[in-house]
C-alpha positions as CSV (number, residue, x, y, z in Angstrom):
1,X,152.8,170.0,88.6
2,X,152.1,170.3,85.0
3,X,150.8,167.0,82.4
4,X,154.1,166.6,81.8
5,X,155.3,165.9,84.6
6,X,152.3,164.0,85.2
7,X,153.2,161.8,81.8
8,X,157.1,161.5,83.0
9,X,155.7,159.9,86.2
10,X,153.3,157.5,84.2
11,X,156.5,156.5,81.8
12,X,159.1,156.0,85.2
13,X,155.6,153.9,86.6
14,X,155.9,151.6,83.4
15,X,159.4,151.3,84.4
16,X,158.6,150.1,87.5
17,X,156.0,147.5,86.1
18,X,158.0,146.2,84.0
19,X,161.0,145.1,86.8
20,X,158.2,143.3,88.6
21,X,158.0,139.4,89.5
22,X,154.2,139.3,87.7
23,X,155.6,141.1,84.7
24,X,158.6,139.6,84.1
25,X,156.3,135.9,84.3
26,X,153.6,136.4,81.8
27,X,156.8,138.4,79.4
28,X,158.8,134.8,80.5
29,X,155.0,132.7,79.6
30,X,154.3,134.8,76.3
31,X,157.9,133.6,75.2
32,X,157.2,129.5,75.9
33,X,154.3,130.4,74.2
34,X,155.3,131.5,70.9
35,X,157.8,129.1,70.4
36,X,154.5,127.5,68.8
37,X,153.1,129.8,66.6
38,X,150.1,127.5,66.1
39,X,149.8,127.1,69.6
40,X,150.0,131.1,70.1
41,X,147.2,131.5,68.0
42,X,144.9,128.9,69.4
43,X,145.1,130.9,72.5
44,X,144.4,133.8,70.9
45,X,141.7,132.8,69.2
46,X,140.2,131.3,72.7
47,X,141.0,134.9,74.2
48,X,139.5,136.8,71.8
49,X,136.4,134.2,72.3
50,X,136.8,134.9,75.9
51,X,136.4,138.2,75.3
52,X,133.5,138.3,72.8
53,X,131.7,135.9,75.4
54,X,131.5,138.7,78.2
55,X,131.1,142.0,75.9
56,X,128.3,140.3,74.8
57,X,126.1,138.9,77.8
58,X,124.9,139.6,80.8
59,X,123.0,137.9,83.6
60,X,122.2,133.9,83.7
61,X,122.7,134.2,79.9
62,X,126.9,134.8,80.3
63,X,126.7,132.5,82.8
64,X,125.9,129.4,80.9
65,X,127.8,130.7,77.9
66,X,130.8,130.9,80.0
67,X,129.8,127.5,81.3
68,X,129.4,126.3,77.8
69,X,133.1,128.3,77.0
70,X,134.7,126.5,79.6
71,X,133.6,122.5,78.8
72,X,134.7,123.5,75.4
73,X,137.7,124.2,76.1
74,X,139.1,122.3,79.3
75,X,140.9,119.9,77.2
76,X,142.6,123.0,75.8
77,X,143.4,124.7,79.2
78,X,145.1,121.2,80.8
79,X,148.1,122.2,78.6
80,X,150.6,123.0,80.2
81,X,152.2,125.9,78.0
82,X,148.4,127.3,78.0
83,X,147.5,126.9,81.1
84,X,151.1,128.7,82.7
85,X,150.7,131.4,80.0
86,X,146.9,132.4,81.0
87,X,147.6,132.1,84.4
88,X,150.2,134.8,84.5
89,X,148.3,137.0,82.0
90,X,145.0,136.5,84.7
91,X,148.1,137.4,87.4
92,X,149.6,140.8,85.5
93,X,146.2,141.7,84.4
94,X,144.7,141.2,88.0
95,X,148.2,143.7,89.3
96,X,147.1,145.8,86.6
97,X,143.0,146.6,87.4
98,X,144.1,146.6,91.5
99,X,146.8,149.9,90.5
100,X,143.9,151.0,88.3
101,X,141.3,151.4,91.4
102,X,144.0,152.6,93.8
103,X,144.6,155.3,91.5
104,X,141.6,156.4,90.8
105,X,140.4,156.0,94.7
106,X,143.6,158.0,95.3
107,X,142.1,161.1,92.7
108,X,138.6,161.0,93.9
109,X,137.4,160.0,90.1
110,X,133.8,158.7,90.2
């Protein structure tokens, strides 16, 4: 088998990921979501935040900064449009990490 045929079996996987129920929700979620641009970018500003928080600690100290994250935000998260939209994100990125470590258990890839 060459790396193209490798890379032909990737592109018919992204096929497949894309006809699934998890997919199709956060693609369905992103939708609701940008119907309100403002909204949208809220959430991606509390992503990227998100983000930032974990790069950038470790230990007891991400701990209480996620702590922190999360009182600053709950009112935030108890909207509905949010809430559904990170929820199936968490969901299709979740899917996404478990192929990850199948496949590279599958290849023997330390």
């Amino acid at each position: 088998m060459t790396e193209n045929d490798v890379m032909e079996t990737a592109r018919k996987l992204a096929g497949i990921i894309r006809e699934t129920e998890v997919y199709k929700e956060y693609l369905q979620q992103r939708e609701v979501l940008k119907k309100q641009p403002q909204l949208y970018a809220q959430v991606n500003e509390y992503r990227q935040k998100n983000f930032d928080i974990q790069m950038e600690s470790d230990g007891a100290e991400l701990f209480d900064r996620m702590e922190a994250f999360e009182r600053e935000y709950r009112e935030f998260r108890e909207n509905p449009i949010v809430d559904e939209f990170l929820r199936a994100e968490l969901a299709f990125c979740r899917m996404m990490q478990e192929m990850n470590v199948q496949l590279t258990a599958e290849i023997d890839f330390e």
